[in-house]
Gaussian input, Z-matrix of N, CA and C with variables (Angstrom, degrees):
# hf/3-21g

backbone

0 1
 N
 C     1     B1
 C     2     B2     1     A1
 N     3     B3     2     A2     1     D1
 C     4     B4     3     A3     2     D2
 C     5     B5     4     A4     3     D3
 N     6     B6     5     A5     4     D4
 C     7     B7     6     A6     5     D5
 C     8     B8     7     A7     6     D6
 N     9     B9     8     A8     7     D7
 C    10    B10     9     A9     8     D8
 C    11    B11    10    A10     9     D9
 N    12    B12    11    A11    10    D10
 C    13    B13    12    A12    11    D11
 C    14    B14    13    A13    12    D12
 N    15    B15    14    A14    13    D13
 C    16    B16    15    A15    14    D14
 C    17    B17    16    A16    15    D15
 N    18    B18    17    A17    16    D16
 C    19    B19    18    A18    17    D17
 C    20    B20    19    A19    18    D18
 N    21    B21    20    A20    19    D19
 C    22    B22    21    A21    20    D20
 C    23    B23    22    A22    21    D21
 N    24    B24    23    A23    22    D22
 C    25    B25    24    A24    23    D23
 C    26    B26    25    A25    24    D24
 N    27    B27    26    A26    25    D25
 C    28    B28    27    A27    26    D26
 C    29    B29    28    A28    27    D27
 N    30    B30    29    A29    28    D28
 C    31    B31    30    A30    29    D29
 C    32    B32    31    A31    30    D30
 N    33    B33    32    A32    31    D31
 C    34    B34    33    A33    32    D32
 C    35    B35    34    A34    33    D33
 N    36    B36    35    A35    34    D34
 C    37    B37    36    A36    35    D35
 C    38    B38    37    A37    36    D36
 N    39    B39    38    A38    37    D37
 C    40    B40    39    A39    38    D38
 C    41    B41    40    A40    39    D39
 N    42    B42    41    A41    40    D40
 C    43    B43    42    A42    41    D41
 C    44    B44    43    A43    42    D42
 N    45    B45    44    A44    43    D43
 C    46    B46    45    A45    44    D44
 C    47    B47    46    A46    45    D45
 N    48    B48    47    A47    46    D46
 C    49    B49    48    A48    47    D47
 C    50    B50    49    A49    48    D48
 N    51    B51    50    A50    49    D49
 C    52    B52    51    A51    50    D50
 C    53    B53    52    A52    51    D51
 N    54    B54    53    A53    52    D52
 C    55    B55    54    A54    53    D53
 C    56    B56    55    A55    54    D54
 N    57    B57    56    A56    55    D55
 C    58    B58    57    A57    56    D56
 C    59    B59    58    A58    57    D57
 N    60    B60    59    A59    58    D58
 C    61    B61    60    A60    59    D59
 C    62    B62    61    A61    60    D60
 N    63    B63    62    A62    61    D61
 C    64    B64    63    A63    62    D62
 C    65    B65    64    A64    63    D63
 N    66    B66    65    A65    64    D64
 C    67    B67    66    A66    65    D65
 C    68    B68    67    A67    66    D66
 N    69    B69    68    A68    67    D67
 C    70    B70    69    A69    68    D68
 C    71    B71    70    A70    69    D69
 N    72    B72    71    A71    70    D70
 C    73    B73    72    A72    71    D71
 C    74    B74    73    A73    72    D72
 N    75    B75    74    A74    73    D73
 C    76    B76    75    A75    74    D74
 C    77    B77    76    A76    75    D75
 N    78    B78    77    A77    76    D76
 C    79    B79    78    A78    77    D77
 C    80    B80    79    A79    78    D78
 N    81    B81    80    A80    79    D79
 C    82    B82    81    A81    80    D80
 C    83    B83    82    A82    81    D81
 N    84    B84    83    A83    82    D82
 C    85    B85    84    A84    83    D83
 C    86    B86    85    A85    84    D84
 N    87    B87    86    A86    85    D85
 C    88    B88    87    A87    86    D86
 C    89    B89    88    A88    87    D87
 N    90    B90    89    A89    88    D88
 C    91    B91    90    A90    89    D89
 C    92    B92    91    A91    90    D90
 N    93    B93    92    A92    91    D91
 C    94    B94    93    A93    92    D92
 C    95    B95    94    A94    93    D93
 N    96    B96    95    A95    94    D94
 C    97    B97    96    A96    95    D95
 C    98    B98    97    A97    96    D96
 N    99    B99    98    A98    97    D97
 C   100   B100    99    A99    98    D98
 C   101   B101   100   A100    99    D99
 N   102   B102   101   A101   100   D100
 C   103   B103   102   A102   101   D101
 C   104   B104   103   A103   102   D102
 N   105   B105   104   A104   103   D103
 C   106   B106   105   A105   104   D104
 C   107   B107   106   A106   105   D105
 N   108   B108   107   A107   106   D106
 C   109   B109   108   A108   107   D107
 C   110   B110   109   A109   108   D108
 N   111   B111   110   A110   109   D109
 C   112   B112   111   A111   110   D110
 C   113   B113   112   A112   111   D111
 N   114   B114   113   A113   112   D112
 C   115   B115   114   A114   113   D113
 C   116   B116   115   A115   114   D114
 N   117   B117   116   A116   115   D115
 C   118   B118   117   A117   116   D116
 C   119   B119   118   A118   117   D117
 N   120   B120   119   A119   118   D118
 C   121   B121   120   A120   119   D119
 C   122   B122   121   A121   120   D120
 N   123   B123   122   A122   121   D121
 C   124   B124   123   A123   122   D122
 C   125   B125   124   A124   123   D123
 N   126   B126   125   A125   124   D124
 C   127   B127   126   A126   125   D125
 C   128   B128   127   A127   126   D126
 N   129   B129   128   A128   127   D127
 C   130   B130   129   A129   128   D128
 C   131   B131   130   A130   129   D129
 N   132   B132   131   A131   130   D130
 C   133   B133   132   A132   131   D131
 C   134   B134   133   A133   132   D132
 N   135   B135   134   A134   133   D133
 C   136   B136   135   A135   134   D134
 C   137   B137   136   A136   135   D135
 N   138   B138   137   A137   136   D136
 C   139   B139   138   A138   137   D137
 C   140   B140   139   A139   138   D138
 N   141   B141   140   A140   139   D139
 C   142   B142   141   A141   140   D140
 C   143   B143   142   A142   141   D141
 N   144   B144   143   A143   142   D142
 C   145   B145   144   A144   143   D143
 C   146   B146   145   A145   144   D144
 N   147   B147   146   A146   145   D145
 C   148   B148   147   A147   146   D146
 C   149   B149   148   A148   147   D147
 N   150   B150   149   A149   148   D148
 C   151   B151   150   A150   149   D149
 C   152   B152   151   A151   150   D150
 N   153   B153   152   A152   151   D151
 C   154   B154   153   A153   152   D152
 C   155   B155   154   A154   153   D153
 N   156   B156   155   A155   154   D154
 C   157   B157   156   A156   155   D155
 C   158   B158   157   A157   156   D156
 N   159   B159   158   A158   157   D157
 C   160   B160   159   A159   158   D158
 C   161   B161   160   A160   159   D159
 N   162   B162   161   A161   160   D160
 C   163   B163   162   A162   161   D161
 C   164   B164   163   A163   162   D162
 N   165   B165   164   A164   163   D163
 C   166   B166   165   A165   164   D164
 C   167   B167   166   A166   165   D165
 N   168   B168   167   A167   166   D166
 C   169   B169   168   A168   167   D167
 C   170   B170   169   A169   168   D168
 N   171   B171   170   A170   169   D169
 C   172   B172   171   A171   170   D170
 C   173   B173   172   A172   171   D171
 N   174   B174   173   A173   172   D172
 C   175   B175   174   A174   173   D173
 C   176   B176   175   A175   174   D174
 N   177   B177   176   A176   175   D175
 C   178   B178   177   A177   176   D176
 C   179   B179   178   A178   177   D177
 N   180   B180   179   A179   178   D178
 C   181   B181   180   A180   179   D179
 C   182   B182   181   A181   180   D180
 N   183   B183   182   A182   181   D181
 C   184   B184   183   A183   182   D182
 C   185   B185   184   A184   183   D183
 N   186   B186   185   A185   184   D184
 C   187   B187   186   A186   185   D185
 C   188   B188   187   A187   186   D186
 N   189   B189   188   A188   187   D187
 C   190   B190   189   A189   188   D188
 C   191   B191   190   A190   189   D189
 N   192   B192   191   A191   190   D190
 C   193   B193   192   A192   191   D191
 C   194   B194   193   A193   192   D192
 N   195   B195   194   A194   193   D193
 C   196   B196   195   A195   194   D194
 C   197   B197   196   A196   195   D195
 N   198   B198   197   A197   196   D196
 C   199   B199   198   A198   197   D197
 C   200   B200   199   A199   198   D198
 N   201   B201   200   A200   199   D199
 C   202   B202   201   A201   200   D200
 C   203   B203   202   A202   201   D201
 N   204   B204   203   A203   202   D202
 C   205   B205   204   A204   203   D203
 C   206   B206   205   A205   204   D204
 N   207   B207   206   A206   205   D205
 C   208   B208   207   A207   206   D206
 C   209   B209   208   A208   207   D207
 N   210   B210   209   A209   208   D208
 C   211   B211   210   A210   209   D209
 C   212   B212   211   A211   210   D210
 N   213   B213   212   A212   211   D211
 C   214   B214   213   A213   212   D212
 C   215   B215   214   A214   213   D213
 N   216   B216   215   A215   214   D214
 C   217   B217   216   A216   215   D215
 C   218   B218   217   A217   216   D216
 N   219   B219   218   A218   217   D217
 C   220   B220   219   A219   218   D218
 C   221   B221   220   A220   219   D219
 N   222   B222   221   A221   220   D220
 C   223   B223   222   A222   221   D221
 C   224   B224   223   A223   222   D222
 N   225   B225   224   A224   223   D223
 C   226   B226   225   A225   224   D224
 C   227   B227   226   A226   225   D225
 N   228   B228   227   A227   226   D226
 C   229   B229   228   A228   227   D227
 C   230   B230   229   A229   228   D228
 N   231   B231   230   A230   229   D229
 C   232   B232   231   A231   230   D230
 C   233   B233   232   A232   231   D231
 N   234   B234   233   A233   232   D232
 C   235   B235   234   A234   233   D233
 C   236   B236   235   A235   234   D234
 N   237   B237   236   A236   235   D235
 C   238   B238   237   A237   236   D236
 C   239   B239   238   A238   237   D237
 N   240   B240   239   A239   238   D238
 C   241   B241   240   A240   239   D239
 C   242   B242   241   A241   240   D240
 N   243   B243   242   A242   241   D241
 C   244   B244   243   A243   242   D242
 C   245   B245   244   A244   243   D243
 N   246   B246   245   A245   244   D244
 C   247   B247   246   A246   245   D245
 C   248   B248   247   A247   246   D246
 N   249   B249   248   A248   247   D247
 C   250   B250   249   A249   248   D248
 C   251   B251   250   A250   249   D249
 N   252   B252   251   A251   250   D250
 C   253   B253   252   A252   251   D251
 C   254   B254   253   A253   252   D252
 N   255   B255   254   A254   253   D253
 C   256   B256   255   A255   254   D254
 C   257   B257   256   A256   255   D255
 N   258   B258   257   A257   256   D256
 C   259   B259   258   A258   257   D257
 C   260   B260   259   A259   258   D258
 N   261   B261   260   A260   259   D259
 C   262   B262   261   A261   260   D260
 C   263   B263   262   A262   261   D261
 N   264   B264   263   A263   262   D262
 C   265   B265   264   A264   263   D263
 C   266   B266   265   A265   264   D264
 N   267   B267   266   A266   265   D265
 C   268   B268   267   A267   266   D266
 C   269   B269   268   A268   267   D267
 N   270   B270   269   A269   268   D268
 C   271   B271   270   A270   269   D269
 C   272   B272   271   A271   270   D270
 N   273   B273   272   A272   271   D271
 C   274   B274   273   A273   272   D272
 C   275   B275   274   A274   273   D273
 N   276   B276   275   A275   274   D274
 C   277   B277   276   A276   275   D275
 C   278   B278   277   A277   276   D276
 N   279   B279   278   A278   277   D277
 C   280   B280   279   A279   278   D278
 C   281   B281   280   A280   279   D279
 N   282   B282   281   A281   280   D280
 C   283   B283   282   A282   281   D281
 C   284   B284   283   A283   282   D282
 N   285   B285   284   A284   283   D283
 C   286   B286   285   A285   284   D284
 C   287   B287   286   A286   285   D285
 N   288   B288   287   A287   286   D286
 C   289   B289   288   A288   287   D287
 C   290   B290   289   A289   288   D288
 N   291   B291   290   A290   289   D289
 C   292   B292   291   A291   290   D290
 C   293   B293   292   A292   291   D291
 N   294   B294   293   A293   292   D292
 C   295   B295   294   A294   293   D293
 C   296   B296   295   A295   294   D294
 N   297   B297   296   A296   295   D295
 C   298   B298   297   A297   296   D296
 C   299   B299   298   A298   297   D297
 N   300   B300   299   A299   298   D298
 C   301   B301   300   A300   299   D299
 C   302   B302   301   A301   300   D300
 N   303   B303   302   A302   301   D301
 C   304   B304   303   A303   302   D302
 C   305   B305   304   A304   303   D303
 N   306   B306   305   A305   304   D304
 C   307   B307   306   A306   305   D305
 C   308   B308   307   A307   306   D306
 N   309   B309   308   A308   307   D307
 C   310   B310   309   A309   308   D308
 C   311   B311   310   A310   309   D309
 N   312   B312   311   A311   310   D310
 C   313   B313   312   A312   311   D311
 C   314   B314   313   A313   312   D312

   B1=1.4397
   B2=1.5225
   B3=1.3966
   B4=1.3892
   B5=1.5901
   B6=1.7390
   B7=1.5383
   B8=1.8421
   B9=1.1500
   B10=1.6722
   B11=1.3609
   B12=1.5263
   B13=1.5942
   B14=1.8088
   B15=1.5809
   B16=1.5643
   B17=1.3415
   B18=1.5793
   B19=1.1950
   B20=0.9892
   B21=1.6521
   B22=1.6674
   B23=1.5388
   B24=1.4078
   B25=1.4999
   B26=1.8482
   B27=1.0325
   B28=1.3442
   B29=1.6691
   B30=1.7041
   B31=1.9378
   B32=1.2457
   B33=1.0724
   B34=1.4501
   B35=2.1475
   B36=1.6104
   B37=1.5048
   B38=1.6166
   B39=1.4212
   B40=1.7436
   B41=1.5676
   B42=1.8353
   B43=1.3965
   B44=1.7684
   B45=0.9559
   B46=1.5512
   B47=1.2059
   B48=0.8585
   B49=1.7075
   B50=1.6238
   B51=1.2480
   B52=1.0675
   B53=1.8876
   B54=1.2255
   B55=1.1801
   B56=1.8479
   B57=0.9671
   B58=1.4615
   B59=1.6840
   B60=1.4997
   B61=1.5367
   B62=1.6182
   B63=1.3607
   B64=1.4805
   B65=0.9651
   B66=1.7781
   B67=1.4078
   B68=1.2947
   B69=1.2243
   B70=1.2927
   B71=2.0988
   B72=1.2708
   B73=1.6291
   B74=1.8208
   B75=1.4873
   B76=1.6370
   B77=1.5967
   B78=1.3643
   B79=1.3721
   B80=1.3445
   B81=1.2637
   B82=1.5102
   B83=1.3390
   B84=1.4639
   B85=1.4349
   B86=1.4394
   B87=1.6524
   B88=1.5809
   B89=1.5262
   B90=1.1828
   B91=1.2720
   B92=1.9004
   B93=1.2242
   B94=1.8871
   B95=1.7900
   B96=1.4029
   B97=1.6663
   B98=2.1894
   B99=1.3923
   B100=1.0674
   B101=1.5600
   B102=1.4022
   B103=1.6445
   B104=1.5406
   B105=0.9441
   B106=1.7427
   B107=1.0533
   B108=1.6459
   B109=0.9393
   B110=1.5982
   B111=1.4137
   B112=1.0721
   B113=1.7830
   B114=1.8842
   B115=1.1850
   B116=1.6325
   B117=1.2092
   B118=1.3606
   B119=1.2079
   B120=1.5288
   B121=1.1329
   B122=1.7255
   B123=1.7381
   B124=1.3322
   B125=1.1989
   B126=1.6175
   B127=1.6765
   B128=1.5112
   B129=1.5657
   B130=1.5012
   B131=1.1118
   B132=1.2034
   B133=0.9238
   B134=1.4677
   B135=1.5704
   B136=1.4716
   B137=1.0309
   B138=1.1275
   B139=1.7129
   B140=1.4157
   B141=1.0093
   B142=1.7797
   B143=1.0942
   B144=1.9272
   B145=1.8869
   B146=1.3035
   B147=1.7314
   B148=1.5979
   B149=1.2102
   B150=1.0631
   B151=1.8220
   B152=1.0891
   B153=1.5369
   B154=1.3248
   B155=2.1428
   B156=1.7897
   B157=1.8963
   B158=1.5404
   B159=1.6974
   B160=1.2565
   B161=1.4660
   B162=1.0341
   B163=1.2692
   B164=1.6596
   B165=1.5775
   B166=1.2507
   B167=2.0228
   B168=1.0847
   B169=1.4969
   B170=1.2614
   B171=1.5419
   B172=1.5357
   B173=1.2900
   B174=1.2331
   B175=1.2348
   B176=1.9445
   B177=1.5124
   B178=1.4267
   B179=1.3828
   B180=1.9302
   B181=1.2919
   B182=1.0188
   B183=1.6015
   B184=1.5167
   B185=1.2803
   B186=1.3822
   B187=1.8152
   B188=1.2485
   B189=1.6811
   B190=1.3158
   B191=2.0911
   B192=1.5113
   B193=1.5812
   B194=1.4485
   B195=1.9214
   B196=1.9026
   B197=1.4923
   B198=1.1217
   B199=1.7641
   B200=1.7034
   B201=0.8906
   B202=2.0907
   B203=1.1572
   B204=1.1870
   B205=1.6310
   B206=2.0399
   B207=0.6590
   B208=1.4696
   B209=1.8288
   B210=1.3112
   B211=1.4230
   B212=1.3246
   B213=1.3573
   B214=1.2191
   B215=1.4466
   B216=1.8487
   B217=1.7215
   B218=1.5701
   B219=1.4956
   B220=1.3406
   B221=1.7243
   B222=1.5166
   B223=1.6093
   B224=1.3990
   B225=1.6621
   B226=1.1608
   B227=1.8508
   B228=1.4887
   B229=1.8306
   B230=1.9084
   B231=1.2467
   B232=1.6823
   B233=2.0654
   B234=1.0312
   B235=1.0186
   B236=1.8979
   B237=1.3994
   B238=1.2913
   B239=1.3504
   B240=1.5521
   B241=1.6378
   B242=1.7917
   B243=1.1846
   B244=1.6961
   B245=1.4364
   B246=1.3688
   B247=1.2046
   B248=1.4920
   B249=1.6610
   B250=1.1476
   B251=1.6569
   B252=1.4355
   B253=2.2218
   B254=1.6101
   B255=1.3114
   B256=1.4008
   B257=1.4248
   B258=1.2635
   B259=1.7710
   B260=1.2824
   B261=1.2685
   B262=1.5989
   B263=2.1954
   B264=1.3365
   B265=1.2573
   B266=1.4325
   B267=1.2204
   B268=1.5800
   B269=1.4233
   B270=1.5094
   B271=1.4931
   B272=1.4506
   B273=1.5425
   B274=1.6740
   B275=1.6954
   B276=0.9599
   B277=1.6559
   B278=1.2577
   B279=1.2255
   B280=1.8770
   B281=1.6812
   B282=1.0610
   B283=1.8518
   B284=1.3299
   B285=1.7483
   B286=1.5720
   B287=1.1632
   B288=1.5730
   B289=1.2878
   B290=1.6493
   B291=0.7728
   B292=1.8885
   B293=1.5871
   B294=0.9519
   B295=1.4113
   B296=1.7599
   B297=1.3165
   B298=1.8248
   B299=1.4031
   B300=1.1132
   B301=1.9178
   B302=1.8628
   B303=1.1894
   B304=1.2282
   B305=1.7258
   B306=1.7586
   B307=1.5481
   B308=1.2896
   B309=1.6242
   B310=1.5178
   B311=1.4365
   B312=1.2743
   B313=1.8045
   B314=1.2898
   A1=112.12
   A2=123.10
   A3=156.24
   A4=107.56
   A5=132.52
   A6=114.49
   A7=72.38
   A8=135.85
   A9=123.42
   A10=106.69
   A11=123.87
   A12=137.14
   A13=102.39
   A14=89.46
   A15=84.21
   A16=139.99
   A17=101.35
   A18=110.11
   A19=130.52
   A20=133.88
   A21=134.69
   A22=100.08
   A23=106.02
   A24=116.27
   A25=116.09
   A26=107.46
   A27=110.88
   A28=90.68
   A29=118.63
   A30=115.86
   A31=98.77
   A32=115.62
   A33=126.85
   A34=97.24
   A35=90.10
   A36=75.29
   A37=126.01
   A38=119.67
   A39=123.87
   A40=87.76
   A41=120.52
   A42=116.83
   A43=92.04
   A44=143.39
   A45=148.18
   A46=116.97
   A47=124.82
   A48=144.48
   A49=114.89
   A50=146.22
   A51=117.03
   A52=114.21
   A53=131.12
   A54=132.78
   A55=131.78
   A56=131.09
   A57=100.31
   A58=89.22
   A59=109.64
   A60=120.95
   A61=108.82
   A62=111.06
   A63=112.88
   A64=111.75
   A65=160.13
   A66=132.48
   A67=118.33
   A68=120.65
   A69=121.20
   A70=101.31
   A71=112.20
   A72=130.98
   A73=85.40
   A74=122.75
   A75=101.45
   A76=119.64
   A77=124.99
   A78=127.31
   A79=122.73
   A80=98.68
   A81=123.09
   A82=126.61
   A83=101.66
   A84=118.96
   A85=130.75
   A86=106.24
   A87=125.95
   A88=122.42
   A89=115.53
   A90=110.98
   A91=138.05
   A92=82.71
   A93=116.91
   A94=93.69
   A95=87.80
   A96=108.44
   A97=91.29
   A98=109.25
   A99=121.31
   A100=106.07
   A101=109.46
   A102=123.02
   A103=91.01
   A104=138.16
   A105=133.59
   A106=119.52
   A107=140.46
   A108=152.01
   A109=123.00
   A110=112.24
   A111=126.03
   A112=148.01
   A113=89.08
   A114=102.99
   A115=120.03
   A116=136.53
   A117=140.76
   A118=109.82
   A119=122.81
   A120=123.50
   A121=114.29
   A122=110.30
   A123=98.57
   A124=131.31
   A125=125.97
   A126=120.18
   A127=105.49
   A128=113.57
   A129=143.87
   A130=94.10
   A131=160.39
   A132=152.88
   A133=114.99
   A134=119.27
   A135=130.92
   A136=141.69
   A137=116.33
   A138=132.98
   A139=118.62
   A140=113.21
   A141=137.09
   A142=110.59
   A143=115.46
   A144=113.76
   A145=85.27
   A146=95.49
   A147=97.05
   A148=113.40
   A149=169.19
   A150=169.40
   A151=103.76
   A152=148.39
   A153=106.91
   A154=98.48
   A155=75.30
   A156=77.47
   A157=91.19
   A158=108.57
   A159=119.16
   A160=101.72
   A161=112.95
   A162=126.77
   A163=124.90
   A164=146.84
   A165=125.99
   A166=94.41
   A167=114.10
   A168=110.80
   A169=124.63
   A170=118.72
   A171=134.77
   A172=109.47
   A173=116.53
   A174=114.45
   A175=115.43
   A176=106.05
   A177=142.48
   A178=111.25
   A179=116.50
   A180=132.50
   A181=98.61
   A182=133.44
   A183=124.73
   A184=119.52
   A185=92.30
   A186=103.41
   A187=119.74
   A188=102.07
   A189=118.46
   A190=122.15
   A191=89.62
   A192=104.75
   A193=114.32
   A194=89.76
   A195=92.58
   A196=130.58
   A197=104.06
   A198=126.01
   A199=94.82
   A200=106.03
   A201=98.87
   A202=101.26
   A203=108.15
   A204=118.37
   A205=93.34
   A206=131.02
   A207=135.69
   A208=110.91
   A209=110.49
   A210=91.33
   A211=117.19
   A212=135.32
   A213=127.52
   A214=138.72
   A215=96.24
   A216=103.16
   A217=88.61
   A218=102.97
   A219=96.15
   A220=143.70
   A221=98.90
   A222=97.87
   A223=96.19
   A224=112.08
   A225=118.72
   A226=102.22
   A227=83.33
   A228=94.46
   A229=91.33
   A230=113.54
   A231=121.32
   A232=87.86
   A233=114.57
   A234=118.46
   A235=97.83
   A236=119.05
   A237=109.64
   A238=134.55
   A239=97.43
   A240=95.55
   A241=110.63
   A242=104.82
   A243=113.73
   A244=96.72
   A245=152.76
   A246=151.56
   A247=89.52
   A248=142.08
   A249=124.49
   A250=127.24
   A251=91.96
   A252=84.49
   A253=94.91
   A254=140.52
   A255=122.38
   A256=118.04
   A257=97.83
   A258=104.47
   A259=101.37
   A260=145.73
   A261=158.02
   A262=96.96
   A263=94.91
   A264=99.15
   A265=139.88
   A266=102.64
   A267=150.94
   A268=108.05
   A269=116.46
   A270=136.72
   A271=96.03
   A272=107.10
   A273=81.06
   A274=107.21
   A275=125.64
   A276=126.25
   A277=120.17
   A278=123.70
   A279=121.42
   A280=102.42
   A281=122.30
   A282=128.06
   A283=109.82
   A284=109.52
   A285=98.35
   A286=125.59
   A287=121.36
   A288=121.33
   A289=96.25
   A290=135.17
   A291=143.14
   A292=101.20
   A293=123.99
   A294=107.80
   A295=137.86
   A296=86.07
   A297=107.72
   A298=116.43
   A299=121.05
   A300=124.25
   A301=95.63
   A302=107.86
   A303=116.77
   A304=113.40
   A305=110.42
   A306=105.41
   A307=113.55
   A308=106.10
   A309=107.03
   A310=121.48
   A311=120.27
   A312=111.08
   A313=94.91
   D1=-64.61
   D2=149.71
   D3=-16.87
   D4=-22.77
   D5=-108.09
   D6=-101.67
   D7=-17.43
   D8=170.42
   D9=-41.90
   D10=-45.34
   D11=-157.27
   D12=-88.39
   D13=-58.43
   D14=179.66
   D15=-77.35
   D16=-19.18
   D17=-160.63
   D18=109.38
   D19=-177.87
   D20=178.08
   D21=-72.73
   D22=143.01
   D23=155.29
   D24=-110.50
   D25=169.20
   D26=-158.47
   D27=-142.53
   D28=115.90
   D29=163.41
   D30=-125.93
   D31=141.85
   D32=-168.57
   D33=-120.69
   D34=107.55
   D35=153.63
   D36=-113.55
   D37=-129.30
   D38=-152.70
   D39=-76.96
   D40=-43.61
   D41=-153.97
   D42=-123.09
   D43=-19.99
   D44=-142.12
   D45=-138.44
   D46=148.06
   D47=172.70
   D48=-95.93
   D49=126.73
   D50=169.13
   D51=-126.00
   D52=88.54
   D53=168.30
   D54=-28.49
   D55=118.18
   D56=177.73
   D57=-135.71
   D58=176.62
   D59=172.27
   D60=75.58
   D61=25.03
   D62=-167.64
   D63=-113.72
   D64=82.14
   D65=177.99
   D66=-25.80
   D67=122.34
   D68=-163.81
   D69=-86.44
   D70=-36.28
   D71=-161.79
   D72=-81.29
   D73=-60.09
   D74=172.03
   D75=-54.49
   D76=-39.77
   D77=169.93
   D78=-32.61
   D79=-68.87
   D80=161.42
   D81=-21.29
   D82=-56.82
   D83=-169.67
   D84=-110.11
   D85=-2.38
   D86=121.03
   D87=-54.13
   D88=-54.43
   D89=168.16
   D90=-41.11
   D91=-46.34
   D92=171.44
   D93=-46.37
   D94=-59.74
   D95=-138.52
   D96=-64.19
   D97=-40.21
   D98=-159.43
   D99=-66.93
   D100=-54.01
   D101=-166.50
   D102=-112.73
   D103=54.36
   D104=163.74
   D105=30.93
   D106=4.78
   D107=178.55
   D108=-146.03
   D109=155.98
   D110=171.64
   D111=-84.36
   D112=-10.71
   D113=155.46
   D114=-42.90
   D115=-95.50
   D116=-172.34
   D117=-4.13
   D118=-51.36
   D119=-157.54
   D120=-96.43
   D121=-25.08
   D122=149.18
   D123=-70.88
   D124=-32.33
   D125=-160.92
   D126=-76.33
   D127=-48.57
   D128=-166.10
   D129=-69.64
   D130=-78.52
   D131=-123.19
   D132=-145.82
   D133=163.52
   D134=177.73
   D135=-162.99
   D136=112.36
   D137=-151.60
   D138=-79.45
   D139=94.28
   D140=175.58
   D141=-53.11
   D142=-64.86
   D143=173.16
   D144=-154.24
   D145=156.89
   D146=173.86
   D147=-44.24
   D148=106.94
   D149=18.71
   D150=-77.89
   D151=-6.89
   D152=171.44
   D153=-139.34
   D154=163.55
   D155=-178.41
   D156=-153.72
   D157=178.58
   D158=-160.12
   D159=-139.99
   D160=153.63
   D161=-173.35
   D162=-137.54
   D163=129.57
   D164=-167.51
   D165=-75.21
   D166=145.32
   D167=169.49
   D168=-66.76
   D169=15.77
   D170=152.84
   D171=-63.89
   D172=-30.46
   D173=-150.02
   D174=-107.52
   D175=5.33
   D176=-156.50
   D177=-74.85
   D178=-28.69
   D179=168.29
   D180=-70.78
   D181=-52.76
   D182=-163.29
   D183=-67.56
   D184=-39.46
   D185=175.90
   D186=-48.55
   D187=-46.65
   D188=173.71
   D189=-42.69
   D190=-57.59
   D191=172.63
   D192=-52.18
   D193=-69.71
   D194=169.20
   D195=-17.26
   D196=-57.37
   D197=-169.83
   D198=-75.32
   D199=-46.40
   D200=168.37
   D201=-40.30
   D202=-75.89
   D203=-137.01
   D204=-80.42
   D205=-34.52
   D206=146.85
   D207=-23.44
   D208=-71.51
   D209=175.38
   D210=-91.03
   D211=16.41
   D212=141.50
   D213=-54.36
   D214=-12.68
   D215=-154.73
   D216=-83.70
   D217=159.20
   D218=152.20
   D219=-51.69
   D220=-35.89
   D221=-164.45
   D222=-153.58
   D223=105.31
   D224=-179.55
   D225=-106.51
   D226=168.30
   D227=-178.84
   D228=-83.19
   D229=-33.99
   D230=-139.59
   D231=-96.66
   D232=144.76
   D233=-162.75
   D234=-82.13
   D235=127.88
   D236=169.76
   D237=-58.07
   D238=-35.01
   D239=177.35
   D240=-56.92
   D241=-49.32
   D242=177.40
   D243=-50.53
   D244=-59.03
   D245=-114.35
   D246=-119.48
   D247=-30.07
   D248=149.99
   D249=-68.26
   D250=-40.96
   D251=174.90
   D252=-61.73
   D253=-36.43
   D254=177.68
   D255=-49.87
   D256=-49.71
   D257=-174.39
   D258=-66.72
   D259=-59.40
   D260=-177.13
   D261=-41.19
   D262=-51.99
   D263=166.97
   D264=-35.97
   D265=-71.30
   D266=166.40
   D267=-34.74
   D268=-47.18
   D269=-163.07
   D270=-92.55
   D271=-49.88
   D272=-165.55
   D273=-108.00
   D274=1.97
   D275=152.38
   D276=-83.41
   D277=-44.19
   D278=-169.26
   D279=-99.95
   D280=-45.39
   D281=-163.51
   D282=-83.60
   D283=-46.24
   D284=162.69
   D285=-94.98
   D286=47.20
   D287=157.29
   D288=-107.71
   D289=-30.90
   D290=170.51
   D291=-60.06
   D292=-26.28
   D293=-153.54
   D294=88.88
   D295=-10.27
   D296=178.11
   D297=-73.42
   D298=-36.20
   D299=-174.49
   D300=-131.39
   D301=106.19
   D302=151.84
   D303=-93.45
   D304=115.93
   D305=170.15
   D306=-57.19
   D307=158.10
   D308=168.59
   D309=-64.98
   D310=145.08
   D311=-176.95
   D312=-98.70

């Protein structure tokens, strides 16, 4: 409800990922902008409403990278601050439940 103020949220269920608080149409078009194409953003992913989309949790490493290399770029549509609490998200709700991203203690 909140997610302008708070930020992205991240629920992870049995098969899916579910993103919310995200412009989904800047996402998108960071995405475009990053890998020259538009694949990624149809196969990977799927847009529920503008703020939220879904993802299979196969796909949770890439996201992971994606969202790096995203605020590395110079000039995104998607706001960075949002696009790091996503990643910060991402890591310690979805990756360290796998075993893949342990935070630093």
């Amino acid at each position: 409800m909140l997610n302008f103020v708070l930020g992205p949220e991240v629920r992870q269920g049995p098969t899916v990922t579910e993103v919310t608080g995200l412009n989904w149409y800047s996402f998108d078009a960071d995405i475009k902008r990053l890998y020259g194409t538009s694949t990624p953003g149809k196969y990977m992913f799927r847009r529920v409403t503008s703020n939220k989309f879904v993802t299979d949790n196969f796909f949770l490493l890439e996201l992971n990278y994606l969202i790096q290399q995203l605020i590395q770029l110079d000039h995104t549509s998607s706001s960075r601050k949002d696009l790091h609490k996503l990643q910060v998200k991402l890591q310690t709700k979805t990756l360290g439940n796998f075993g893949i991203w342990a935070p630093a203690q």
